[in-house]
KEDO-946594 format. One record per residue (C-alpha): residue number from 1; residue in three letters; z, x, y. Coordinates in nm, 2 decimals. Example, Ala and Ser with C-alpha at 12.3 -4.5 7.8 and 13.67 -1.06 7.14 Angstrom:
REM KEDO-946594
<pos:1; code:ala; Z:0.78; X:1.23; Y:-0.45>
<pos:2; code:ser; Z:0.71; X:1.37; Y:-0.11>
END
This chain:
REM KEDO-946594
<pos:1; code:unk; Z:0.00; X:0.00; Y:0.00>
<pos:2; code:unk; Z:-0.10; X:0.15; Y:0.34>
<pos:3; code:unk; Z:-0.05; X:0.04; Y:0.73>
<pos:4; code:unk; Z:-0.37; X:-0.03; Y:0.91>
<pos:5; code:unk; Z:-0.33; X:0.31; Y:1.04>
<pos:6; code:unk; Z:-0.35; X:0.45; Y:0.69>
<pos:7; code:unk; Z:-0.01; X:0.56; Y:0.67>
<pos:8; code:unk; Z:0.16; X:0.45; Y:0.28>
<pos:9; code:unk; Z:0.39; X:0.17; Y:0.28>
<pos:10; code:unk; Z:0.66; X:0.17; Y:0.00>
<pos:11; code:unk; Z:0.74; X:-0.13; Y:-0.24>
<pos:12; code:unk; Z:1.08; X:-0.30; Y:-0.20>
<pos:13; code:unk; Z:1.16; X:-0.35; Y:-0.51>
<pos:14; code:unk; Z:1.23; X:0.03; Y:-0.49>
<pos:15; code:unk; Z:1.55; X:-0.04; Y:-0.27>
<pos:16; code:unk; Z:1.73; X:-0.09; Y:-0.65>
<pos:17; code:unk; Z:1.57; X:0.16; Y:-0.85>
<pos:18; code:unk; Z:1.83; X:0.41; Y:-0.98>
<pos:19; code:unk; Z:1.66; X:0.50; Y:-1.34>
<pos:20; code:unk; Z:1.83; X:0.69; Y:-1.59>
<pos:21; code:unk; Z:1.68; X:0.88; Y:-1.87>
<pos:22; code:unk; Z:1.62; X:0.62; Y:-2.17>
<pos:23; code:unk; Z:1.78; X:0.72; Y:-2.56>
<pos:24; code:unk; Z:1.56; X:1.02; Y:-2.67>
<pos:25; code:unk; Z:1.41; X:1.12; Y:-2.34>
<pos:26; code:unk; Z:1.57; X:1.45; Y:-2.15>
<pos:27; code:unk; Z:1.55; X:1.50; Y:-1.77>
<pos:28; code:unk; Z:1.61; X:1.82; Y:-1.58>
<pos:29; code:unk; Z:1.97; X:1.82; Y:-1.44>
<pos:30; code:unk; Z:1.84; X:1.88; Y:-1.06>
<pos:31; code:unk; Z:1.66; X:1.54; Y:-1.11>
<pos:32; code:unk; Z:1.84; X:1.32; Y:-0.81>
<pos:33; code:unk; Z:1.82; X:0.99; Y:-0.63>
<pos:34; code:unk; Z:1.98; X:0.94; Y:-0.32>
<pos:35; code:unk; Z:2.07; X:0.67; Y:-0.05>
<pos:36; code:unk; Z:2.15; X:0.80; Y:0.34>
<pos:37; code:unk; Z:2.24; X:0.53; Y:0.58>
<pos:38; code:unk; Z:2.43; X:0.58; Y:0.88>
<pos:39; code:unk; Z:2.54; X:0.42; Y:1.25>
<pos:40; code:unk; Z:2.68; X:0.53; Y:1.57>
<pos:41; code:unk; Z:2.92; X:0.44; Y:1.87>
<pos:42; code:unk; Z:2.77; X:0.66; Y:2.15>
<pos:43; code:unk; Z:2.99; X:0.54; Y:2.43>
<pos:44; code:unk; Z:3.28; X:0.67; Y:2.20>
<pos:45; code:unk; Z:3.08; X:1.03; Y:2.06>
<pos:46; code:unk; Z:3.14; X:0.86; Y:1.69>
<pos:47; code:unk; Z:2.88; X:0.88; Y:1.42>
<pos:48; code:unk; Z:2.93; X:0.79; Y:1.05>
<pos:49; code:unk; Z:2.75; X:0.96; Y:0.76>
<pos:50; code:unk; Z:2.69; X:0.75; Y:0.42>
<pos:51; code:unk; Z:2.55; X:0.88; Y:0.15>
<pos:52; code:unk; Z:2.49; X:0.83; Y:-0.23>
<pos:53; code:unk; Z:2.37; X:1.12; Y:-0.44>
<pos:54; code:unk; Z:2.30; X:0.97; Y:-0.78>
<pos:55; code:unk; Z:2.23; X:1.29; Y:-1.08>
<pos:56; code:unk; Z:2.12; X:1.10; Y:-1.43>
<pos:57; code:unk; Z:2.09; X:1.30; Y:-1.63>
<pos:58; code:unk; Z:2.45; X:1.36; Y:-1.67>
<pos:59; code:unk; Z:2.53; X:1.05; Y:-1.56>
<pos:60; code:unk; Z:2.71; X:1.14; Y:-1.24>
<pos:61; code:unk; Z:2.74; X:0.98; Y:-0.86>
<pos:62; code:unk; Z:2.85; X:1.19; Y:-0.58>
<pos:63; code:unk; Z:2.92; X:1.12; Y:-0.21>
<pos:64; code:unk; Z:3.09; X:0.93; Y:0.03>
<pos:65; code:unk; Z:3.21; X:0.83; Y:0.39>
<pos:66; code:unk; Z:3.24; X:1.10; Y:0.67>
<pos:67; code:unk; Z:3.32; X:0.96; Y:1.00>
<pos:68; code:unk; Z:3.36; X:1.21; Y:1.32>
<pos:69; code:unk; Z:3.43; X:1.18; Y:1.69>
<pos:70; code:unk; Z:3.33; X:1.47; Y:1.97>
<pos:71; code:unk; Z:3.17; X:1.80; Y:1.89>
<pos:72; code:unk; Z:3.49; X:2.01; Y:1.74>
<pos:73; code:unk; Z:3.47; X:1.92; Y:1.40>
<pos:74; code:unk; Z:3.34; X:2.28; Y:1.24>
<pos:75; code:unk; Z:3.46; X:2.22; Y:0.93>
<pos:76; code:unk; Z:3.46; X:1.90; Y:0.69>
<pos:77; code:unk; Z:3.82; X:1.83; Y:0.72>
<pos:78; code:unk; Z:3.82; X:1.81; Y:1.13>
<pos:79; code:unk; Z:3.64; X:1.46; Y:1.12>
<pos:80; code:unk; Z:3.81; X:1.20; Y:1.21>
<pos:81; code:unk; Z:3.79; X:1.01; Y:0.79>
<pos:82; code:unk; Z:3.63; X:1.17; Y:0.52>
<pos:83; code:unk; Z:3.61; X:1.05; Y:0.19>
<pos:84; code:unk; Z:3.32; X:1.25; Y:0.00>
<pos:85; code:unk; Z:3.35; X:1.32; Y:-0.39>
<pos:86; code:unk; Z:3.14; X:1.53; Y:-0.57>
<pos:87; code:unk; Z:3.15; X:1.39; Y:-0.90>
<pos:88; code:unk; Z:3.22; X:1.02; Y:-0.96>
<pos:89; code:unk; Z:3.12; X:0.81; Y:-1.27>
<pos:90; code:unk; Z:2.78; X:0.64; Y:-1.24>
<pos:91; code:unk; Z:2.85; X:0.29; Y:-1.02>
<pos:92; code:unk; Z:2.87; X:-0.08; Y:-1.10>
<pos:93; code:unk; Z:2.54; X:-0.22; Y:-1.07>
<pos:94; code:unk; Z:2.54; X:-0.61; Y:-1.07>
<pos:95; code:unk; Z:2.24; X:-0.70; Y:-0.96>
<pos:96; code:unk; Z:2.19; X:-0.63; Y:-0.60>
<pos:97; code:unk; Z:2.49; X:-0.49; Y:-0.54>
<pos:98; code:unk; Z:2.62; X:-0.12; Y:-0.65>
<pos:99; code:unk; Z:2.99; X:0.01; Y:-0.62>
<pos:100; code:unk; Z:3.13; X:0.32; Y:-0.61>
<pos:101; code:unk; Z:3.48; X:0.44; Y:-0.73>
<pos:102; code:unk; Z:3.52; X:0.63; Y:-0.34>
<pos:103; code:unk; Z:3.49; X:0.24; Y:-0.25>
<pos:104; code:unk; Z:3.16; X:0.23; Y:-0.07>
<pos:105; code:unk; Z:2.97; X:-0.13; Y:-0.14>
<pos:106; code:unk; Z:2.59; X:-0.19; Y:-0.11>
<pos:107; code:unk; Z:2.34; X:-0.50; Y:-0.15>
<pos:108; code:unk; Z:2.07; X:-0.53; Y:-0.12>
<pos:109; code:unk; Z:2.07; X:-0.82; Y:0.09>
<pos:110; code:unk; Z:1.67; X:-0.84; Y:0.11>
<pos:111; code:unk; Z:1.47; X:-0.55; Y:-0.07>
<pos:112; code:unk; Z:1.25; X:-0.38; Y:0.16>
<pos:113; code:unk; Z:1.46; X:-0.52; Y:0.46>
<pos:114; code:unk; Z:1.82; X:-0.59; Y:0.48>
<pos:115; code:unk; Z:2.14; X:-0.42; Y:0.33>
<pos:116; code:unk; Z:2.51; X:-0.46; Y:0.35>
<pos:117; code:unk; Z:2.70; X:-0.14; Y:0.38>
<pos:118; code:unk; Z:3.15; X:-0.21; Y:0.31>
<pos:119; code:unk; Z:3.37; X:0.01; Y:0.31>
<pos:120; code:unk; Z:3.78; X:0.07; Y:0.24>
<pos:121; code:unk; Z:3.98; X:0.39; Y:0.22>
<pos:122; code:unk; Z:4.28; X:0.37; Y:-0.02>
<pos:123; code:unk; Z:4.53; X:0.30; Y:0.25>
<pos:124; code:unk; Z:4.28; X:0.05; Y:0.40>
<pos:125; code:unk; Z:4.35; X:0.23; Y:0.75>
<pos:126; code:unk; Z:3.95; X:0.31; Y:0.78>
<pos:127; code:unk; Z:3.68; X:0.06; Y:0.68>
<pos:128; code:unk; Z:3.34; X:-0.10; Y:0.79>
<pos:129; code:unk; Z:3.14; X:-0.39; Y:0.70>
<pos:130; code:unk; Z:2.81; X:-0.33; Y:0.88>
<pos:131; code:unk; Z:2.46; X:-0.55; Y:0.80>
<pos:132; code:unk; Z:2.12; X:-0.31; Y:0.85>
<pos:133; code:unk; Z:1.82; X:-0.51; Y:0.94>
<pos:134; code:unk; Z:1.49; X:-0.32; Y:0.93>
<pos:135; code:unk; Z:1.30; X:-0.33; Y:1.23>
<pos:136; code:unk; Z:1.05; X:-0.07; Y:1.13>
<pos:137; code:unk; Z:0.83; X:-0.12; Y:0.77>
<pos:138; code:unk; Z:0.98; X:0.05; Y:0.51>
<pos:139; code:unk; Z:0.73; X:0.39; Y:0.52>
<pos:140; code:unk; Z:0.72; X:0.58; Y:0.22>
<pos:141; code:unk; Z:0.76; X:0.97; Y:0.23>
<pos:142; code:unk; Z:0.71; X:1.25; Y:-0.03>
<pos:143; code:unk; Z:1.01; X:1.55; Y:-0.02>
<pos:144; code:unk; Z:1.17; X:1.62; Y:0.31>
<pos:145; code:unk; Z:1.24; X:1.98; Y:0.12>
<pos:146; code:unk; Z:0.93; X:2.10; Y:-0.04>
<pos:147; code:unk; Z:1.10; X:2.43; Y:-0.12>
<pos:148; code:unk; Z:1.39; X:2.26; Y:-0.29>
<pos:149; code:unk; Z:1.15; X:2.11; Y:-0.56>
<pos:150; code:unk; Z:1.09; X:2.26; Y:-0.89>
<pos:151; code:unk; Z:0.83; X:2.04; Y:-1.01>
<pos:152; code:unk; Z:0.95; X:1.72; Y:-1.07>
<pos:153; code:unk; Z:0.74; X:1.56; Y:-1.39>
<pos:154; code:unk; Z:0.46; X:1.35; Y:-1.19>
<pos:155; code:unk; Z:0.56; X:1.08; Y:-1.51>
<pos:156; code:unk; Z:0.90; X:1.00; Y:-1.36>
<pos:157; code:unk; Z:0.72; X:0.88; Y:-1.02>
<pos:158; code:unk; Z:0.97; X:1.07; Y:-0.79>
<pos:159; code:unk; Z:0.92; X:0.93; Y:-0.45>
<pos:160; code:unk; Z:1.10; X:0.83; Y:-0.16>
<pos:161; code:unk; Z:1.14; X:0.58; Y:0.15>
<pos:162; code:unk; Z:1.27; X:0.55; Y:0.55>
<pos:163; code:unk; Z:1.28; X:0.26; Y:0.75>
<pos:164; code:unk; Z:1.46; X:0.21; Y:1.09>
<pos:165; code:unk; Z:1.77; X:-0.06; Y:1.12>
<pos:166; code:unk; Z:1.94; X:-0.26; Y:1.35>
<pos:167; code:unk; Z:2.28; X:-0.19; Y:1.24>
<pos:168; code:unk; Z:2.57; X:-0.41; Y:1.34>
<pos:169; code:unk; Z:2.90; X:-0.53; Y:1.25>
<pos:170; code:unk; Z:3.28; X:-0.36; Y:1.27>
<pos:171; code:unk; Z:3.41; X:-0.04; Y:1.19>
<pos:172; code:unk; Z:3.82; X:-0.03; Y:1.19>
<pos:173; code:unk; Z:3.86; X:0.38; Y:1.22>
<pos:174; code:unk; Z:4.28; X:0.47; Y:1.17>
<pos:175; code:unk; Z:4.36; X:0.10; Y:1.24>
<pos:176; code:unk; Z:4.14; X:0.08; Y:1.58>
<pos:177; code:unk; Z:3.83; X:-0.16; Y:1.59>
<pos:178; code:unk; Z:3.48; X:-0.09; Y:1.70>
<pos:179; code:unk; Z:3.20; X:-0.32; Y:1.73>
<pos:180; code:unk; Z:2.88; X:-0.16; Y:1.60>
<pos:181; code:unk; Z:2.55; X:-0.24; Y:1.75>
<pos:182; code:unk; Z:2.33; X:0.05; Y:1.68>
<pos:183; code:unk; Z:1.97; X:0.13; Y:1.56>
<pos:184; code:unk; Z:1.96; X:0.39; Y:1.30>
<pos:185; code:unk; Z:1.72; X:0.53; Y:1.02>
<pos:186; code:unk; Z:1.79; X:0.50; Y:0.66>
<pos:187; code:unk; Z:1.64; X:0.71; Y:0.41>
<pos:188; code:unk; Z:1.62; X:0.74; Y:-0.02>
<pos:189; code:unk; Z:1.45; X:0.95; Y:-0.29>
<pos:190; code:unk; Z:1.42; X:0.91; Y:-0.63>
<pos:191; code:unk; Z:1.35; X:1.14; Y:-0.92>
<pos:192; code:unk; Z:1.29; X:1.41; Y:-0.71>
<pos:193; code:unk; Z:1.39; X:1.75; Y:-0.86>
<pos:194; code:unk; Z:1.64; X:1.95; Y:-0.63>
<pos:195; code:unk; Z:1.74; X:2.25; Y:-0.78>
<pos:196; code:unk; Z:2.08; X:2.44; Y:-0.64>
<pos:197; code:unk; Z:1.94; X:2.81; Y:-0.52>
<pos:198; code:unk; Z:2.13; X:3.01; Y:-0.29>
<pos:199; code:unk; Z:1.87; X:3.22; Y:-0.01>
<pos:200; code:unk; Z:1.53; X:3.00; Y:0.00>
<pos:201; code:unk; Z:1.28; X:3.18; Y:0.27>
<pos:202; code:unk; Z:1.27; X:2.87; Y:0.47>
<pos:203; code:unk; Z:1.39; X:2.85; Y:0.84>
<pos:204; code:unk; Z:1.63; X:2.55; Y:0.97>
<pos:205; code:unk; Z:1.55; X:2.22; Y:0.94>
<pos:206; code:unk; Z:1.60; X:1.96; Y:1.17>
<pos:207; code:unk; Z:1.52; X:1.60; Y:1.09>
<pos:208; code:unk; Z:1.43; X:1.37; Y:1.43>
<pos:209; code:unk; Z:1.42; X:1.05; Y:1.35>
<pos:210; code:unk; Z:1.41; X:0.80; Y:1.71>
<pos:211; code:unk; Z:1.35; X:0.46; Y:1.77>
<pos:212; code:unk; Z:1.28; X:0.29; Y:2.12>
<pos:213; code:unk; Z:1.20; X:-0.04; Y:2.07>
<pos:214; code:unk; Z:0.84; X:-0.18; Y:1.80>
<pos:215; code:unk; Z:0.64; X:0.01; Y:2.08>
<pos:216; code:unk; Z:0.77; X:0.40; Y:2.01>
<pos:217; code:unk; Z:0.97; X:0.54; Y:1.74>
<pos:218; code:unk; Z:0.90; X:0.85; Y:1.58>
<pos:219; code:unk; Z:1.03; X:1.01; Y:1.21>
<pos:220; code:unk; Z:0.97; X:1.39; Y:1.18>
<pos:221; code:unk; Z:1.11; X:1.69; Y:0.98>
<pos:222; code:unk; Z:1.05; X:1.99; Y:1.17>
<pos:223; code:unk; Z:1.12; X:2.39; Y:1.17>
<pos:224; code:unk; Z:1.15; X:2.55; Y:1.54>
<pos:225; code:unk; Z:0.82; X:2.63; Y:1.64>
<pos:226; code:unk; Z:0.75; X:3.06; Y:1.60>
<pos:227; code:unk; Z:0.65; X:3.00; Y:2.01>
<pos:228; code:unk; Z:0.98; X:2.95; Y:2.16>
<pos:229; code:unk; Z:1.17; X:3.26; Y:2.01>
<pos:230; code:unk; Z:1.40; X:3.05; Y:1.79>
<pos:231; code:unk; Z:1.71; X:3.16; Y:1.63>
<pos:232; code:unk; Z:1.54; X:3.23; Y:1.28>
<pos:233; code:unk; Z:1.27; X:3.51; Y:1.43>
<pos:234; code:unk; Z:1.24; X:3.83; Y:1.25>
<pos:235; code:unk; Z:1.44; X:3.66; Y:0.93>
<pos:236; code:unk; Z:1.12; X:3.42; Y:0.78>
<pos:237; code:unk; Z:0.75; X:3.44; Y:0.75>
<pos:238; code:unk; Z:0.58; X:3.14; Y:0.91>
<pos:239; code:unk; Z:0.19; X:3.11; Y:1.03>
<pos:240; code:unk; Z:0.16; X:3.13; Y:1.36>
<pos:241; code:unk; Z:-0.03; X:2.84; Y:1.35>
<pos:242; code:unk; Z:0.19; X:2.63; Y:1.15>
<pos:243; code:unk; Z:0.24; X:2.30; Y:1.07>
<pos:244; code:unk; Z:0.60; X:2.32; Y:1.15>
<pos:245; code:unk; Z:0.69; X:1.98; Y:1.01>
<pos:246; code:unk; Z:0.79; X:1.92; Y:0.60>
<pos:247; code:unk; Z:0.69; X:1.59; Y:0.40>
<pos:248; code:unk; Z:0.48; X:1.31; Y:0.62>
<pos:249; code:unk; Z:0.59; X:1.26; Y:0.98>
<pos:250; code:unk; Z:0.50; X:0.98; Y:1.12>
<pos:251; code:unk; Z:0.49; X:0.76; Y:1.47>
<pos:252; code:unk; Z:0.49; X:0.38; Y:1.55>
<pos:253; code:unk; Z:0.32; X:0.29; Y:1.89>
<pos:254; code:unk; Z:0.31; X:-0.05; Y:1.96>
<pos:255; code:unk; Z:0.36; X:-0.18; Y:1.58>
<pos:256; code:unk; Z:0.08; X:0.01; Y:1.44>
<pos:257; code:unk; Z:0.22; X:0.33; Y:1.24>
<pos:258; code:unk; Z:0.03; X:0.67; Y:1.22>
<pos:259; code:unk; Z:0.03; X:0.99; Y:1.13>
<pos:260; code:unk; Z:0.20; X:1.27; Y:1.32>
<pos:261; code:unk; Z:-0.04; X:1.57; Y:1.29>
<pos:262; code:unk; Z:0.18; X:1.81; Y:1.49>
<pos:263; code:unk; Z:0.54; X:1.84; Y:1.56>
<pos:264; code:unk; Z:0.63; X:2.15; Y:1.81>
<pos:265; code:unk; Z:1.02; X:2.13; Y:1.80>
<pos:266; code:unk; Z:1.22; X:2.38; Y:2.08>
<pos:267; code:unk; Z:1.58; X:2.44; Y:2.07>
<pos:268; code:unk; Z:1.75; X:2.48; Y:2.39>
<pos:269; code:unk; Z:2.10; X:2.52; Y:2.34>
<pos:270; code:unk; Z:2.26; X:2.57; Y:2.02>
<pos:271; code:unk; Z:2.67; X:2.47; Y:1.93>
<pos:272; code:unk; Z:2.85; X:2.81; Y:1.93>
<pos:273; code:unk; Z:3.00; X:2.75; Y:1.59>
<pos:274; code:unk; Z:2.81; X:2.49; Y:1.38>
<pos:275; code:unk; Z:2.47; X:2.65; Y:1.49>
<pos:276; code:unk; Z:2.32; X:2.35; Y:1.50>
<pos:277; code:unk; Z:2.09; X:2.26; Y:1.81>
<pos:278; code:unk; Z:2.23; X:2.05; Y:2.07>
<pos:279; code:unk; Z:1.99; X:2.01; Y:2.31>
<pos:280; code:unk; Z:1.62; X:2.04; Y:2.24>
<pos:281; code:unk; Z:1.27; X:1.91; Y:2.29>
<pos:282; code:unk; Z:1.03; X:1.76; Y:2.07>
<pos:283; code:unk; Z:0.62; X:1.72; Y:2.12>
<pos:284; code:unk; Z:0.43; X:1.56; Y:1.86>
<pos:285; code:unk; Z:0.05; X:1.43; Y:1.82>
<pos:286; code:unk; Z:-0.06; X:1.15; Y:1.62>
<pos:287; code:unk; Z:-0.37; X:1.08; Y:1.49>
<pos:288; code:unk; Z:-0.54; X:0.96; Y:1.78>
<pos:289; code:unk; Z:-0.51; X:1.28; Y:1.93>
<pos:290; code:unk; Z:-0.19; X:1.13; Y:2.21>
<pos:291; code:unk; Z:0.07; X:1.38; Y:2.28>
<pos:292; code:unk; Z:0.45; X:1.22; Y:2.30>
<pos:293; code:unk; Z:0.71; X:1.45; Y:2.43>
<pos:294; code:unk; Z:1.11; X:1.37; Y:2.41>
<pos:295; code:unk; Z:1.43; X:1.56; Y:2.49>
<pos:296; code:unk; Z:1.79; X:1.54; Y:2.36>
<pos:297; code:unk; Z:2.10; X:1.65; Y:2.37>
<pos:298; code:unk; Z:2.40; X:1.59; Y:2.13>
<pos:299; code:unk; Z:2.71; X:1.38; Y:2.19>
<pos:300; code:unk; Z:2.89; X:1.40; Y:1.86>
<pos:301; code:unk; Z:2.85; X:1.61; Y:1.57>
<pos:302; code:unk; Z:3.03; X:1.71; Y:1.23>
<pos:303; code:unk; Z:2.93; X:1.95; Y:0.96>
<pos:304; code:unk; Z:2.99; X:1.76; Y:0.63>
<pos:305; code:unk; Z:2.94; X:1.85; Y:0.30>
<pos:306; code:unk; Z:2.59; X:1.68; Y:0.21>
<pos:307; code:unk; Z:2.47; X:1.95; Y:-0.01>
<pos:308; code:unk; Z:2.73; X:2.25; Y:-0.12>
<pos:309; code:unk; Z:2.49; X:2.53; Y:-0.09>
<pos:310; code:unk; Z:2.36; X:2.48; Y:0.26>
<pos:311; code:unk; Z:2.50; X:2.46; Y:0.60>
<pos:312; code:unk; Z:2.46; X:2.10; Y:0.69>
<pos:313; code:unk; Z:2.51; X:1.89; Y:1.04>
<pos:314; code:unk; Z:2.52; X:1.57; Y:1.12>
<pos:315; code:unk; Z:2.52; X:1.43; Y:1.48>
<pos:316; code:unk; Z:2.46; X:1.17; Y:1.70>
<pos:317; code:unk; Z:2.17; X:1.25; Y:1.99>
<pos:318; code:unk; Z:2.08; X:1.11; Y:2.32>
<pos:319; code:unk; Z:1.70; X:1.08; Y:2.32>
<pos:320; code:unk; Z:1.50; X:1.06; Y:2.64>
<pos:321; code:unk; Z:1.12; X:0.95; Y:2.63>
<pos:322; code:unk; Z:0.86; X:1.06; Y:2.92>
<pos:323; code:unk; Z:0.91; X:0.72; Y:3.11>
<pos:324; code:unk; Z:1.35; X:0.78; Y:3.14>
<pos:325; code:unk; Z:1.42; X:0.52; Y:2.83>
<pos:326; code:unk; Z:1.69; X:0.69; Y:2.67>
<pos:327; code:unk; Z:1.81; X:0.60; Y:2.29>
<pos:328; code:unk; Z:2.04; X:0.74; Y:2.03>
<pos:329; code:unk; Z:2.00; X:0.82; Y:1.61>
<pos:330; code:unk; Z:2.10; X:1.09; Y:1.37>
<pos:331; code:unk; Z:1.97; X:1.40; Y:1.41>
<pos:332; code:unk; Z:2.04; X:1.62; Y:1.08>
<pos:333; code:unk; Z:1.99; X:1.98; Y:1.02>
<pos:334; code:unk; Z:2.01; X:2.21; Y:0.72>
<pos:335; code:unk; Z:1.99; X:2.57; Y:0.65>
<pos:336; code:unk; Z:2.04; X:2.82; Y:0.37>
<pos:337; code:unk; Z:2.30; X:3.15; Y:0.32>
<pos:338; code:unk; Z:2.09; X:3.42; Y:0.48>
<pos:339; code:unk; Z:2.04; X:3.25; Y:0.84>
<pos:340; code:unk; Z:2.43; X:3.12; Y:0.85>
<pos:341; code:unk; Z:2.51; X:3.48; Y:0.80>
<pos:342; code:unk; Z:2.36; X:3.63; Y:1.06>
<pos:343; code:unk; Z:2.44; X:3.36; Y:1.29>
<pos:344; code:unk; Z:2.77; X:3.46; Y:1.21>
<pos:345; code:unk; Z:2.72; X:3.78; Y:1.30>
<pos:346; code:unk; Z:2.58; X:3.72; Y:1.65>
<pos:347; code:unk; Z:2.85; X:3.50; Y:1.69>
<pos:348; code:unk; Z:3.12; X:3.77; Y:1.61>
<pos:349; code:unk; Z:2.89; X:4.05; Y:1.85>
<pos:350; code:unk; Z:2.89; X:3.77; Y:2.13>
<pos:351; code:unk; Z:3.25; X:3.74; Y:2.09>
<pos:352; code:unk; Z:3.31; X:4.09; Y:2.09>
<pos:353; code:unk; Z:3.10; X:4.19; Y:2.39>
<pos:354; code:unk; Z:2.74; X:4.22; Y:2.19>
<pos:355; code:unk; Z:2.44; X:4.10; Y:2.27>
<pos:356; code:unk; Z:2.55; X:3.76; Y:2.10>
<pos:357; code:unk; Z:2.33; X:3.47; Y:1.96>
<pos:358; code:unk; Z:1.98; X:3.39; Y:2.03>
END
């Protein structure tokens, strides 16, 4: 299925597939699915972080809540709740709706187009009930992480999906109450093969997903571009001529989705001691040839553990288009062992009266 711009649609139905390997067959044990969902309160610097990592073949769940407030939370316990496990048996399914043992609560309201996300911490101090309505289609998408994959068996139909939502309901964070009235992306994969290896050659990666209004909204998965001197020169290998974008980015303009055929991402400012970019500037082309250009800036952000062998960030960023509208979503960015060691190591010469970081 594809938009009239050409760009592939994914089926519903796809918003409950969690297969597991049937009696007799073996999977690789890097074969994942996974859910991401989120929302924000910008007026109070808070983001929340959900996230389901399903592995079959054992079978295992893993994941959780992480909830954060302001920019000072460098490690996973400085957020305001988190409740992330890495192992947990696989969850109840009853038919639209899956449970986990951490307490996290999904249906599938509507395939394709509605969930409901709940949530209760043991002590019941921290919980949300939020409804996500998808105001975008729900766009399919190959890997975000090409260089993760180890060749997933083209028989088990890996794949994946991202739609924007209008996210609303309550969040109660330590007993206080927030309304929630956010749009946010959400994101899956399925049998996709993600295998654990320390010190992959591949710059950071920062994922850019905004939504203005059915007019504008863009989803992209960039590297800095080699152009504006970014953190990572002189430790990776990349064309001068790129692309600098992973998987199948993508803009809506006006309803119509198309294909983004070039994402030049420049970091301005960079947190001292997450790394992570916190302000920077994004311009993309579709395929009509029309350039878009945004800037951002963070107002919350948290590292969490998503993945255990890379540096991982999750914030909340003030987008800005050319015309002044300004919006908010996640913007998420990875990274491997080697670059988070010598960021470290700037870091410490900065401190110390070196030249410091990039």
């Amino acid at each position: 299925m594809t938009t009239a711009g050409g760009h592939r649609l994914q089926r519903p139905e796809t918003d409950l597939w969690i297969p597991r390997p049937q009696p007799g067959e073996q999977w690789d044990s890097h074969i994942v699915h996974t859910y991401y969902m989120g929302f924000s309160i910008p007026e109070e610097r808070l983001g929340a972080c959900i996230y389901y990592r399903y592995q079959p073949s054992f079978p295992l769940l893993g994941g959780g809540v992480g909830i954060y407030q302001g920019d000072t939370n460098l490690r996973p316990l400085d957020v305001a709740h988190l409740n992330w496990w890495m192992t947990m048996p696989w969850p109840e399914v009853d038919g639209n709706v899956i449970r986990a043992a951490n307490g996290l609560v999904l249906t599938v309201v509507e395939a394709g187009s509605e969930l409901r996300v709940e949530y209760a911490s043991p002590d019941g101090a921290t919980r949300f009930d939020v409804r996500q309505a998808g105001v975008t289609p729900l766009t399919a998408r190959g890997s975000l992480m090409p260089a993760l994959e180890g060749g997933t068996d083209p028989a088990l139909s890996p794949g994946g999906s991202e739609q924007f939502m209008h996210v609303t309901g309550t969040l109660w964070l330590d007993g206080k109450e927030y309304a929630v009235d956010c749009f946010n992306v959400r994101d899956r994969s399925w049998c996709q093969q993600r295998p654990e290896r320390p010190s992959l050659p591949v710059p950071p990666l920062g994922w850019t997903p905004i939504y203005f209004g059915p007019d504008l909204a863009l989803n992209a998965f960039s590297m800095e571009a080699p152009d504006t001197d970014p953190a990572w020169a002189g430790l990776y290998q990349v064309p001068d001529g790129g692309p600098f974008h992973q998987g199948e980015p993508y803009l809506i303009r006006d309803g119509q989705v198309h294909a983004v055929t070039r994402v030049r991402r420049n970091v301005t400012a960079r947190h001292p001691d997450t790394f992570q970019a916190t302000a920077q500037e994004l311009e993309v082309e579709d395929d009509t040839g029309k350039v878009h250009r945004f800037s951002g800036t963070a107002v919350a952000s948290a590292s969490l553990p998503m993945w255990h062998n890379i540096g991982f960030v999750d914030s909340v960023f003030r987008w800005q288009d050319e015309s002044g509208r300004v919006t908010h979503n996640t913007y998420q960015e990875a990274w491997f062992d080697t670059y988070q060691r010598v960021m470290a190591q700037r870091r410490a010469s900065r401190r110390s009266g070196g030249e410091g970081d990039r």
